[in-house]
Each structure stands twice: as C-alpha cells, then as structure tokens.
ROVO-414651 format. One record per residue: x, y, z of N, C-alpha, C in turn; residue number from 0. Coordinates in pm, whole numbers. Example, Ala and Ser with C-alpha at 12.3 -4.5 7.8 and 13.67 -1.06 7.14 Angstrom:
2
<<1319; -569; 780>; <1230; -450; 780>; <1320; -330; 780>; 0>
<<1285; -225; 708>; <1367; -106; 714>; <1290; 3; 787>; 1>
// end
This chain:
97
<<2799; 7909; -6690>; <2929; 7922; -6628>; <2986; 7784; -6601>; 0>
<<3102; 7788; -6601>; <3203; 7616; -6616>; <3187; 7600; -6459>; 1>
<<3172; 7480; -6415>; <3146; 7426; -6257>; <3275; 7432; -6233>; 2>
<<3365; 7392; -6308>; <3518; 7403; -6262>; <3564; 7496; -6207>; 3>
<<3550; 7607; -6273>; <3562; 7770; -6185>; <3523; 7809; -6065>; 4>
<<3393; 7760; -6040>; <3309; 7733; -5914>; <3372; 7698; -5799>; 5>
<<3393; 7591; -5805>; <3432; 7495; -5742>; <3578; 7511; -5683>; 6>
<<3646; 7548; -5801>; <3813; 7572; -5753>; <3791; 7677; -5610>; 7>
<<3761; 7804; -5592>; <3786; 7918; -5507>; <3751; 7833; -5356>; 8>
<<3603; 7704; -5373>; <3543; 7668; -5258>; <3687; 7562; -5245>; 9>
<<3750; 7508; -5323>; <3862; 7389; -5260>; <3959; 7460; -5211>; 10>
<<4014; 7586; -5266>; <4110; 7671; -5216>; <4072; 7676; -5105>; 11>
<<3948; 7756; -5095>; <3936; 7812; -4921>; <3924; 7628; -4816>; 12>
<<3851; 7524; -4847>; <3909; 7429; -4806>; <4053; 7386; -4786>; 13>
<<4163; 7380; -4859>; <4279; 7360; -4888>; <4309; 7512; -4728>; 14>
<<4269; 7605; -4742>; <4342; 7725; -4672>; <4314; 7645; -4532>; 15>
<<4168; 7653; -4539>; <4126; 7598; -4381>; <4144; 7477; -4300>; 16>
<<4203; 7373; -4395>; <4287; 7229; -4361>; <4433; 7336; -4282>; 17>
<<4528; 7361; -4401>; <4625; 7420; -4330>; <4660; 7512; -4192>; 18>
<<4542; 7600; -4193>; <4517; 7672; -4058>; <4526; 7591; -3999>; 19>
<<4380; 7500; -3978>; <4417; 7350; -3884>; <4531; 7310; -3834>; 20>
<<4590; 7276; -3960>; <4702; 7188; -3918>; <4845; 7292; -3825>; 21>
<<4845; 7404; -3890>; <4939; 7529; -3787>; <4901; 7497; -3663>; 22>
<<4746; 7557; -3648>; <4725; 7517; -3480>; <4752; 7420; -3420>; 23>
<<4726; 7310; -3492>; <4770; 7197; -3406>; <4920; 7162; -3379>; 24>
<<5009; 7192; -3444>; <5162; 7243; -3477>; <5178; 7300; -3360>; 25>
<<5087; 7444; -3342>; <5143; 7552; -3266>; <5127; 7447; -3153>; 26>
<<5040; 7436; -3092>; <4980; 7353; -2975>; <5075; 7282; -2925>; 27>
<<5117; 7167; -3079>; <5184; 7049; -3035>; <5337; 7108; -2930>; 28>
<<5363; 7244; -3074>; <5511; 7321; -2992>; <5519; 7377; -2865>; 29>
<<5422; 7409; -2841>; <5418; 7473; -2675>; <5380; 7362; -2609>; 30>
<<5346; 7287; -2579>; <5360; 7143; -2492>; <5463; 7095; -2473>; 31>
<<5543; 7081; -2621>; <5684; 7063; -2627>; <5747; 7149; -2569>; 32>
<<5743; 7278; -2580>; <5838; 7362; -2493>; <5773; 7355; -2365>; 33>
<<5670; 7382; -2308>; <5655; 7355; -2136>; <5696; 7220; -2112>; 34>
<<5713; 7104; -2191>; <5772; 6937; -2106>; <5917; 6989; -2103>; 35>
<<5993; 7062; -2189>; <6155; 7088; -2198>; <6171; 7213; -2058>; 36>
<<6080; 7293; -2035>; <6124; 7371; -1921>; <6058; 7276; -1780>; 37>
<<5995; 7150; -1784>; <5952; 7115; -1662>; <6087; 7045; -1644>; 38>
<<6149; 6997; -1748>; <6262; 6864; -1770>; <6366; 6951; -1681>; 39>
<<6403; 7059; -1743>; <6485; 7110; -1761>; <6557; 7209; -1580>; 40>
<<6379; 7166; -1540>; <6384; 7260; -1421>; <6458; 7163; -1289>; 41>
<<6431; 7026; -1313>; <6446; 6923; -1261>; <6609; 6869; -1253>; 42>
<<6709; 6940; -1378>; <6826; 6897; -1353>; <6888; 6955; -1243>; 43>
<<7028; 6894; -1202>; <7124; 6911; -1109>; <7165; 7060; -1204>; 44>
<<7211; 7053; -1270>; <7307; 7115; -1343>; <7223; 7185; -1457>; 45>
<<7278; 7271; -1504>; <7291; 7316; -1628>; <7355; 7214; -1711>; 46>
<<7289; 7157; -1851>; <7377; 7055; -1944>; <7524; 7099; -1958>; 47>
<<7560; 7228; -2024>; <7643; 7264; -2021>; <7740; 7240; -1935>; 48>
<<7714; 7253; -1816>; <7815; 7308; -1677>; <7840; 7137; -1632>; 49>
<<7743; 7035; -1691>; <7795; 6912; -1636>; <7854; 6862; -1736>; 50>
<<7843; 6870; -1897>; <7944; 6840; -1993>; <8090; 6886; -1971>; 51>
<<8097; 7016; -1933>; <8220; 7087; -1875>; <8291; 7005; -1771>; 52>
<<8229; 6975; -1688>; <8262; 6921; -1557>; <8296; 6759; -1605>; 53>
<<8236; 6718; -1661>; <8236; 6588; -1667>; <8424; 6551; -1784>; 54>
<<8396; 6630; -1845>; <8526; 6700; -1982>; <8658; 6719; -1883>; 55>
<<8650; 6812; -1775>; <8765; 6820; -1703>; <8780; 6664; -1591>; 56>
<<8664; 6576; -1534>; <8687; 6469; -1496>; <8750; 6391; -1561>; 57>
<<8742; 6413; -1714>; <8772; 6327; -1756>; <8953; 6321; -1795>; 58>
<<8959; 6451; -1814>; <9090; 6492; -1838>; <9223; 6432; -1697>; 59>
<<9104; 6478; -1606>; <9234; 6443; -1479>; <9263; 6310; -1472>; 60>
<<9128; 6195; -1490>; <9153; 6065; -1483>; <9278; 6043; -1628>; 61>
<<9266; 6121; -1691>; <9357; 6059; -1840>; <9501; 6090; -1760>; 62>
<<9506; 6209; -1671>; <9662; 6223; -1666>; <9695; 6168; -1524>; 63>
<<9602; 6124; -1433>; <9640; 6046; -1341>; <9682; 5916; -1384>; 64>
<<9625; 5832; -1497>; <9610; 5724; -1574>; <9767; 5692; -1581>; 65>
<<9802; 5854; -1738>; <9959; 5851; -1722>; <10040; 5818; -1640>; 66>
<<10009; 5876; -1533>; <10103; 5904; -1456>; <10127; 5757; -1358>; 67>
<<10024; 5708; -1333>; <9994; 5571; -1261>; <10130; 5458; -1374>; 68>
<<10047; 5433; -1517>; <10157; 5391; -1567>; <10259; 5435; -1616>; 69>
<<10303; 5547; -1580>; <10425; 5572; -1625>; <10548; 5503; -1477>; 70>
<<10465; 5512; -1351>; <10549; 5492; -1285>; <10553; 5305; -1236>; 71>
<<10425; 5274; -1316>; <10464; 5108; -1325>; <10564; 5099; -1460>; 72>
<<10575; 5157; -1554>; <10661; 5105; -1628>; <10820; 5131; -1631>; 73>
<<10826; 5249; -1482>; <10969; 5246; -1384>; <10989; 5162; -1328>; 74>
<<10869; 5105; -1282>; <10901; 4965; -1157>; <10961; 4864; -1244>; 75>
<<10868; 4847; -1351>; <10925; 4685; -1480>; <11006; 4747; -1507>; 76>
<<11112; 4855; -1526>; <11270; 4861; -1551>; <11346; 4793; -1452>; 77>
<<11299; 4890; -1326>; <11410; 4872; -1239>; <11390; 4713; -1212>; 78>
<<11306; 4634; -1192>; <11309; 4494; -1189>; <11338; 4399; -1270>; 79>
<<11359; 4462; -1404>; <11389; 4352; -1539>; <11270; 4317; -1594>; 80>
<<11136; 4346; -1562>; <11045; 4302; -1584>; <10923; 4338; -1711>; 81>
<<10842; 4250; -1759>; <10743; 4354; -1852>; <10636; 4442; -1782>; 82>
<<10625; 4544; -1829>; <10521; 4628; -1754>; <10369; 4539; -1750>; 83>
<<10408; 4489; -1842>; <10205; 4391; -1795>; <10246; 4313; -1660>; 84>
<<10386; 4255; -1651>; <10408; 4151; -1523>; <10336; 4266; -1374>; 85>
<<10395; 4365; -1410>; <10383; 4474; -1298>; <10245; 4499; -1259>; 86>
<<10162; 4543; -1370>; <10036; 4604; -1344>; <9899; 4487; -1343>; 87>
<<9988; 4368; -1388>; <9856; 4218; -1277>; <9921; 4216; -1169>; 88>
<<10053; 4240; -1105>; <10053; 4243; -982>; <9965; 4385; -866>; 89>
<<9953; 4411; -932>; <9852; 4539; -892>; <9724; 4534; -930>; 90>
<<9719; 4437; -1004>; <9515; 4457; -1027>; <9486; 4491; -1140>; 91>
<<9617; 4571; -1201>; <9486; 4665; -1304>; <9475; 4540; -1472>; 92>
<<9393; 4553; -1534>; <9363; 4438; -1627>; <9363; 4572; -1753>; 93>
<<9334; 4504; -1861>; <9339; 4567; -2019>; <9215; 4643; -1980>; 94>
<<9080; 4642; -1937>; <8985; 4712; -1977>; <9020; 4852; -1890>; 95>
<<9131; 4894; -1770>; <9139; 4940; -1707>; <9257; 5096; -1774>; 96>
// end
C-alpha cells in the first residue's frame, strides 16, 4: 500500500485538530472581548448614542449663537463705519474663535 495514502487521512485529522484549536482559542479570545466591552460599557455616563446626540445638538446651538453673536457685531461695524474685524478685537474674539 502507497505511504502517501496513509499518511494523508492522519494530516487531515491533524490539519482538523489545529483548526478546532485555533476556534477555541477565537471563541475564548471573543468572550473576553465581549465581557471587557460590557465592563467598559457599564462604566459610561451615557449611552454613546445619547452623548453623540447631545453633544450634535451642543453643537448646533453654539453654531447659531455664533451667528447670531456676529451677526450683531457686523451691525455694530455698520453703524460705526467700521470693519467687522475692528469690532470683534475690540471684544476679544480672535480668528480661532
């Protein structure tokens, strides 16, 4: 009988029993991973969601308070003749602002 024949069925079942291995250790690795994400998870303020939300509408009000801040410095540099940048270094606020 050819040794080759032999031999193949014993590397298969090797080849099978590496892979089992390696699942378990997979599985393992994944449930560690999922109990560190529910310890993480237990620990926030918030729901991610509910502070992306929150943080989304903060952000919105600062944009239209923003407007609204310069819209009414760039009434003041009318009514004075002035450029609106003259206006808003007299007030503090700079380019990164």
């Amino acid at each position: 009988m050819d040794s080759t024949k032999e031999t193949k069925p014993y590397r298969d079942q090797q080849r099978i029993a590496t892979l089992r291995s390696s699942i378990a250790s997979l599985e393992a690795k994944h449930a560690r991973l999922e109990a560190d994400l529910a310890s993480v998870t237990t620990q926030l303020k918030d729901n991610p969601n509910t502070t992306c939300e929150r943080y989304t509408q903060l952000l919105h009000e600062y944009n239209d308070i923003k407007d609204v801040g310069q819209g009414l410095m760039g009434l003041l540099a009318d009514a004075r003749g002035v450029r609106q940048i003259e206006v808003e270094k007299e007030f503090g606020v700079s380019e990164e602002d």
